[in-house]
N, C-alpha and C positions, 0 to 999 in steps of 0.2 A: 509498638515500634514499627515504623515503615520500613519495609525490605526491598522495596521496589522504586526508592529512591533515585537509585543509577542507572533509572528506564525514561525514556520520553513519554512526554503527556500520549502520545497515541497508544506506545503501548499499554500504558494503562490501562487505556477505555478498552484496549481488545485484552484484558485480562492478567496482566504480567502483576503475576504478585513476588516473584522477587528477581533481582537482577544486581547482577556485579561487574566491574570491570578494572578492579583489583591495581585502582591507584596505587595507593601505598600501603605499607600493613597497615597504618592508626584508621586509613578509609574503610579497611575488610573489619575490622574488631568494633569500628562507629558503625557496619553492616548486621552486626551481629553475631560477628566472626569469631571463631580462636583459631590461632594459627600453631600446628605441630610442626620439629623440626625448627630448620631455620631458612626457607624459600624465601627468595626474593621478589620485589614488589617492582612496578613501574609503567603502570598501562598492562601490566601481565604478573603472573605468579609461576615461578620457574621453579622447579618440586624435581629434588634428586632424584625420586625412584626408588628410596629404600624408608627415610624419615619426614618427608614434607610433607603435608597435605593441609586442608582449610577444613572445618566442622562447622555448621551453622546451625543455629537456634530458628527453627522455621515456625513461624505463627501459623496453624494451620488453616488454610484457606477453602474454601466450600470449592471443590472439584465437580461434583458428583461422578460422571464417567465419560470427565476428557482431560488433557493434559496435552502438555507440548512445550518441547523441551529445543531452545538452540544452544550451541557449543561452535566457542571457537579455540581452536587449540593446532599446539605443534607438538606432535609426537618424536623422541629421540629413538623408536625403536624402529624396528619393521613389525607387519603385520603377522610374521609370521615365528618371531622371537618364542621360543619356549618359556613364557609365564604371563600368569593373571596379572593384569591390570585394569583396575579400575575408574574409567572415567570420573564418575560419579555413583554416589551412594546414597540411600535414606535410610532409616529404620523403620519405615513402614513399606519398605519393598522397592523404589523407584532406584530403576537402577541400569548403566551400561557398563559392561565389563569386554575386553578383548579376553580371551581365551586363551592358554596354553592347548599344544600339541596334542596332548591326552582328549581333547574336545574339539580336534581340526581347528584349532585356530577361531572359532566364528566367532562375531560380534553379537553379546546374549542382549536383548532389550529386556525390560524388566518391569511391568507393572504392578503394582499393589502387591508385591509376592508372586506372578504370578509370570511364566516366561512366554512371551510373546511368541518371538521366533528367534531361535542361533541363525544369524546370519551368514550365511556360508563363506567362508575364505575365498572364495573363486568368484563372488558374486563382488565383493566389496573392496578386496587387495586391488584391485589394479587402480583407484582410486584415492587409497590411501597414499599421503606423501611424507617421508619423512623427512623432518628438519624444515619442513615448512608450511605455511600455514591449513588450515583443516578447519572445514564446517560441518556441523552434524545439527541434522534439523527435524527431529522426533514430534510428529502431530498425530494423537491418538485419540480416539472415544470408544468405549467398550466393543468390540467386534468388527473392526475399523482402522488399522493403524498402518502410516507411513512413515516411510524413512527417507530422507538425503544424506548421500556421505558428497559435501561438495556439490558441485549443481548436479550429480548423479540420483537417479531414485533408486535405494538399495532393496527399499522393500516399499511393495503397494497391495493397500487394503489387505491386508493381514485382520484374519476372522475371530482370532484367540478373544475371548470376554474377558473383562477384568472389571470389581469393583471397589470401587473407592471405597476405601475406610477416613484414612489419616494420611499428612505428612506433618513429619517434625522436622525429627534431626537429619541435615544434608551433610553429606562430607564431596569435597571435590578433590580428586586425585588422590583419591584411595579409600577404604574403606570405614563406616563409623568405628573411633575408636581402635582404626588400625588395620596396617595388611592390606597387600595387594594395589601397593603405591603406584602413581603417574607418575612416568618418566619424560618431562619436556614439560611445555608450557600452555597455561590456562589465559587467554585473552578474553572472552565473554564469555556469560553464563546467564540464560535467562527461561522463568518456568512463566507457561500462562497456565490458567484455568478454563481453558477454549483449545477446541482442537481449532486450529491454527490451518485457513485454504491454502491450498497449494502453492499457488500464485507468490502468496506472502510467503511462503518457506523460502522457495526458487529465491526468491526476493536475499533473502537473509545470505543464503549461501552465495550469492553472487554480489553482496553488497549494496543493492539495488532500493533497501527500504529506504531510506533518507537521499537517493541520491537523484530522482525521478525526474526531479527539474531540468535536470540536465538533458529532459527528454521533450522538452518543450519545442516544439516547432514554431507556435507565435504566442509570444509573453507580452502584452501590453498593459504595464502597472499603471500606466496614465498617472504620474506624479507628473509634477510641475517641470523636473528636470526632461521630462521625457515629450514635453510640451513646446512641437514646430508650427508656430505659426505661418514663420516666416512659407511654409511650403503644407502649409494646412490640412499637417498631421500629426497622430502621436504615435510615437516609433516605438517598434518591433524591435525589444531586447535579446530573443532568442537566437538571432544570428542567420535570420532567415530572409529577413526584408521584407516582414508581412507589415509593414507598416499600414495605420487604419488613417485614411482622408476623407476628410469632410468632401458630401456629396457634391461636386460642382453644381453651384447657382441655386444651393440653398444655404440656410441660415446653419451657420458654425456652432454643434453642441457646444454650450457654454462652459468653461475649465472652471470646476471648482477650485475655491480658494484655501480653502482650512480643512480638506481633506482628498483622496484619490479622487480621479474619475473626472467623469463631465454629465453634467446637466442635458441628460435631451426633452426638448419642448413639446411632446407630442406632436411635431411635424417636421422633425429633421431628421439625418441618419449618418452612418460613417461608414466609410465600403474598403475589404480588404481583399486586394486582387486575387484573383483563383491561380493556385502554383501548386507544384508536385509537392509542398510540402507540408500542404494543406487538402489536399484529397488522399481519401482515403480507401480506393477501391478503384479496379480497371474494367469493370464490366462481366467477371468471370470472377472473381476473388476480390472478399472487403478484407482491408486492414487493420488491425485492433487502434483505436485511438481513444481520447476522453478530451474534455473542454469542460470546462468550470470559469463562473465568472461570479462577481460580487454584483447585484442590483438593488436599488432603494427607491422602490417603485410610489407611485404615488396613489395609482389603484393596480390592483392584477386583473382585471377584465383584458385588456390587450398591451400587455407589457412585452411587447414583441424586444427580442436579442439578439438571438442570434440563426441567422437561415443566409444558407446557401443552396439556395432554390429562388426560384421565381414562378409566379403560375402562367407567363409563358411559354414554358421549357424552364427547363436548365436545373433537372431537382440532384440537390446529393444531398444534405442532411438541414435539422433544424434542431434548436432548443429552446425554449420559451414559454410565455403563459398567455393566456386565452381562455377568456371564461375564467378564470380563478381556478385552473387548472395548466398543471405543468405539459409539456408534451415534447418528448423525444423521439426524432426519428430520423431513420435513411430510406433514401428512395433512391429505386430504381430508375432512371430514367427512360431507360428503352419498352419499360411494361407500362408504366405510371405507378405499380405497386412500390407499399414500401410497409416497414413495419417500427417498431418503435413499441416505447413505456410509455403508460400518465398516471394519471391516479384523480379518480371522481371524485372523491367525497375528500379528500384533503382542507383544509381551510387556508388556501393560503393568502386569503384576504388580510387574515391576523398576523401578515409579516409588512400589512401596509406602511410604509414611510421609516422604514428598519431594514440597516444592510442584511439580505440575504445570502446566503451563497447558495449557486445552485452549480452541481456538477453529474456531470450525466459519462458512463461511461458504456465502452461495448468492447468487445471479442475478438468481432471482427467473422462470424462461425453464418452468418446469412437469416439468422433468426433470431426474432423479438425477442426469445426467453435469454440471448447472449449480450441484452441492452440493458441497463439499469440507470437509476438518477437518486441522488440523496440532496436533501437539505440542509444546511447544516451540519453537515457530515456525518447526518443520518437518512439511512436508505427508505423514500416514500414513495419511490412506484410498487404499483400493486395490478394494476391491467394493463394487457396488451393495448396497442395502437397501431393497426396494422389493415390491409386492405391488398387485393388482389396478387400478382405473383412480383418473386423477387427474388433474383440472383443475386446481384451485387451493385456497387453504386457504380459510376466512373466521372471522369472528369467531362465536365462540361463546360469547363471555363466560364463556370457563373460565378461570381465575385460572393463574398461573405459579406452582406448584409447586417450589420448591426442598428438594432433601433426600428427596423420596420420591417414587416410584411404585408403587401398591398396596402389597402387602407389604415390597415393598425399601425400605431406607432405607441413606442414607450413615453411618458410622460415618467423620467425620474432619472437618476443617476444609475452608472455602468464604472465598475474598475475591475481591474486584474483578471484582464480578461487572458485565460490560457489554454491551447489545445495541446494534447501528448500526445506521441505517435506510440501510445500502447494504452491497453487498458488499466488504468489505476487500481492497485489492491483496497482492501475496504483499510489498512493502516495507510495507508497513504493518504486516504480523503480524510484522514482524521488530522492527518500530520499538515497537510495543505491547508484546509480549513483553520486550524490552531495557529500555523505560521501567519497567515493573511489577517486573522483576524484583529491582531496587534497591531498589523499596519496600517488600519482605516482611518487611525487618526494623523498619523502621517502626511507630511506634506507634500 
C-alpha cells in the first residue's frame, strides 16, 4: 500500500514515504488510517483533546539515520497549559510531545526511543500561536538535528545520536493506543527518509515549496499565445517587461509549430535588455538567483544560451554548453575574475536532439562552492570553473544574450526560459522540471 500518495512527485524523489492532508475520514482510513473518537475531517482533522486521535499502519521504510518530519497544525492551548500533549507518536520511538509543568513546559523531540533535546519553554513560546496556524519542521541524521517552530529555528545541529531500528504504528494527536490527546487541528503531516536542507524546511514553514514561481523575474514559455511578431518578440510573463527580441537585422528564430520555443539556426540570437530585475549583484554583494531553461540541441559542442557578458566588457553571468560541457558562471567585471560550476567528463552529447532542461543555481555568498547546476533535475556539476579575484557581479547594462556567444551559436530549439531572484531548493528543481516537462508537448 502507498502512504505517500498525498505528496507531490518531488516529494517523493526527496523521500516522503508517507503524507496526509486529511480530506475526509473515508481519505485517512484509504491512507491506512483508523480513526479514534469522533474528530472531524475537511482539509484538516479537529481532535477534542480528551478522545480524537488518527493510528496509522506505517509500512516501514529504510531510514538508516535520517529522518524529517513537517507539521502543520493549530494548537487550542497555550504553551504553557499544565498537560502532556502529544503531536505525534510511533511505537518505535519517533515522537513530539509539549510537556506539562512538572518538565518546564519543553518541547521533547524524540528519536528511535531516544530524547534528542527538551526544548526549553523560553526558547520556542514566543513563537508558538494559539488558535492559529503552526509549522513544525524536524530534519535530523544521527548527531545532527534541527528544528523550525514557524520560520524560527528552535534548535540547530543538536549532537544527541540515534539509531534507526523501525517505524510502524504512527498515531497523530495523541498517543498509540491512547493518552495524551491534541487539542486543535492537524492540516499536514509529512515524514521523509532524508534529512531535509534547511533551505527546504524554511521553505515548508513559510509556504514557499510550490509557490517559487511567483519568484520569477523573466518567464518566457514561448508558446504560440505568447508569440509578437507584430513587435518581434516573445513576451515576458513575469510582470517584469523582460521581453526577448529578435536581434535587429538578423534572421528571426523560427516559432515552433507543434511544440514550445523557437528554432535558432546556428546564426541568430534573441537579446533581453539589462534591468534591475535581471542583475544580480552591485559590485560589493551578489544576490541569490537561479535560471533554468529547456534546450533541444542539435549538437552540444557550442550550444550557446544563455550570457550576459560580452568579451568586450560587460561580464555578469552565463549558462551553457561548449565542448560537451555545461558551464556556469558570474563574473566580476571590474577584476575580470569570476567563478562558476561544469562538469568534464559528463556525456552530455547523449542528450543530443532531446529536450533537456538545464538549471543552474547560486547563493548569492561570492564563491564557486555556493553555485551549482542539475540536468534533469539531477545535480551534475562536479568541478570548479573559476579564475582570478572576485567580489561580486554588477550591472553593466549588458543585455542577456540568448543563442550566442561570440562566434558560437546554438543550432536547436530554446523554451521556458526562467530566472528566480533566489536560489532554488534541490525540491524545487524537481517540482519545476516535473511541471515543465508535461508542457513540451503543448502548443
Amino acid at each position: 500500500m502507498s502512504l505517500n500518495k498525498n505528496s507531490q512527485s518531488c516529494e517523493r524523489q526527496r523521500g516522503c514515504f508517507f503524507a496526509d492532508d486529511f480530506l475526509t475520514r473515508a481519505s485517512v482510513e484509504e491512507n491506512n488510517g483508523t480513526v479514534y473518537g469522533a474528530p472531524t475531517f475537511g482539509g484538516k482533522v479537529i481532535l477534542d483533546g480528551s478522545n480524537d486521535r488518527v493510528e496509522y499502519n506505517i509500512v516501514t521504510p529504510d531510514l538508516p539515520d535520517r529522518f524529517s518530519c513537517f507539521m502543520k497544525f493549530v494548537p487550542y492551548f497555550d504553551a504553557d497549559e499544565d498537560k502532556l500533549r502529544r503531536l505525534y507518536h510511533s511505537t518505535s520511538g519517533f515522537s513530539v510531545m509539549k510537556l506539562q509543568d512538572a518538565i518546564n513546559n519543553n518541547l521533547r523531540i524524540v528519536m528511535d526511543g531516544i530524547i534528542i533535546h527538551d526544548i526549553d519553554y523560553a526558547v520556542y513560546s514566543p513563537y508558538w500561536k494559539i488558535g492559529e496556524i503552526n509549522t513544525l519542521f524536524i530534519s535530523s541524521r544521527s548527531g545532527d538535528t534541527d528544528v523550525w517552530l514557524n520560520d524560527v529555528k528552535i534548535l540547530s545541529n543538536d549532537n544527541s545520536g540515534w539509531t534507526y531500528s523501525s517505524f510502524d504504528n504512527l498515531c497523530l494527536g495523541g498517543t498509540v493506543g491512547g493518552g495524551a490527546e491534541f487539542f486543535g487541528e492537524i492540516h499536514e503531516f509529512r515524514m521523509f527518509g532524508k534529512k531535509i536542507a534547511g533551505n527546504e524546511a524554511v521553505d515548508y514553514n513559510e509556504n514557499k515549496v510550490f509557490n517559487y514561481r511567483h519568484k520569477a523575474v523573466v518567464d518566457l514559455p514561448m508558446l504560440i499565445e505568447h508569440h509578437d511578431n507584430v513587435n518581434d518578440q516573445t513576451l515576458d510573463i513575469s510582470g517584469n517587461g523582460n521581453h526577448a527580441v529578435w536581434t535587429p537585422g538578423a534572421t528571426q528564430p523560427a516559432k515552433n509549430t507543434y511544440q514550445p520555443g523557437y528554432y535558432w539556426n546556428g546564426a541568430n540570437e534573441m537579446l533581453i535588455a539589462s534591468s534591475a530585475s535581471n542583475t544580480f549583484g552591485d559590485g560589493t554583494t551578489d544576490k541569490p538567483f537561479s535560471v533554468s531553461y529547456w534546450v533541444k540541441a542539435d549538437n552540444f559542442t557550442a550550444a550557446r544560451s544563455i550570457y550576459k557578458r560580452d568579451p568586450g566588457g560587460g561580464l555578469e553571468y552565463q549558462i551553457g554548453a561548449s565542448g560537451n560541457r555545461i558551464f556556469f558562471n558570474c563574473f566580476d567585471d571590474s577584476t575580470g575574475g569570476y567563478i562558476g560550476r561544469t562538469n568534464p567528463s559528463y556525456p552530455l552529447d547523449n542528450h543530443t536532439n532531446q529536450w533537456v532542461n538545464i538549471l543552474g543555481t547560486y547563493n548569492g555568498d561570492g564563491t564557486a562552492s555556493g553555485m551549482m547546476f542539475y540536468v534533469n533535475s539531477q545535480r551534475f556539476d562536479t568541478s570548479n570553473s573559476a579564475a582570478g579575484a572576485y567580489t561580486a557581479m554588477e550591472d553593466t547594462g549588458q543585455p542577456i544574450i540568448l543563442g550566442r556567444y561570440t562566434t558560437g551559436y546554438l543550432s536547436g530549439s530554446m523554451a521556458h526560459i526562467k530566472f528566480f531572484n533566489r536560489e532554488l531548493t534541490e525540491m524545487q528543481v524537481i517540482d519545476l522540471y516535473t511541471r515543465e516537462q508535461f508542457m513540451l508537448n503543448n502548443l
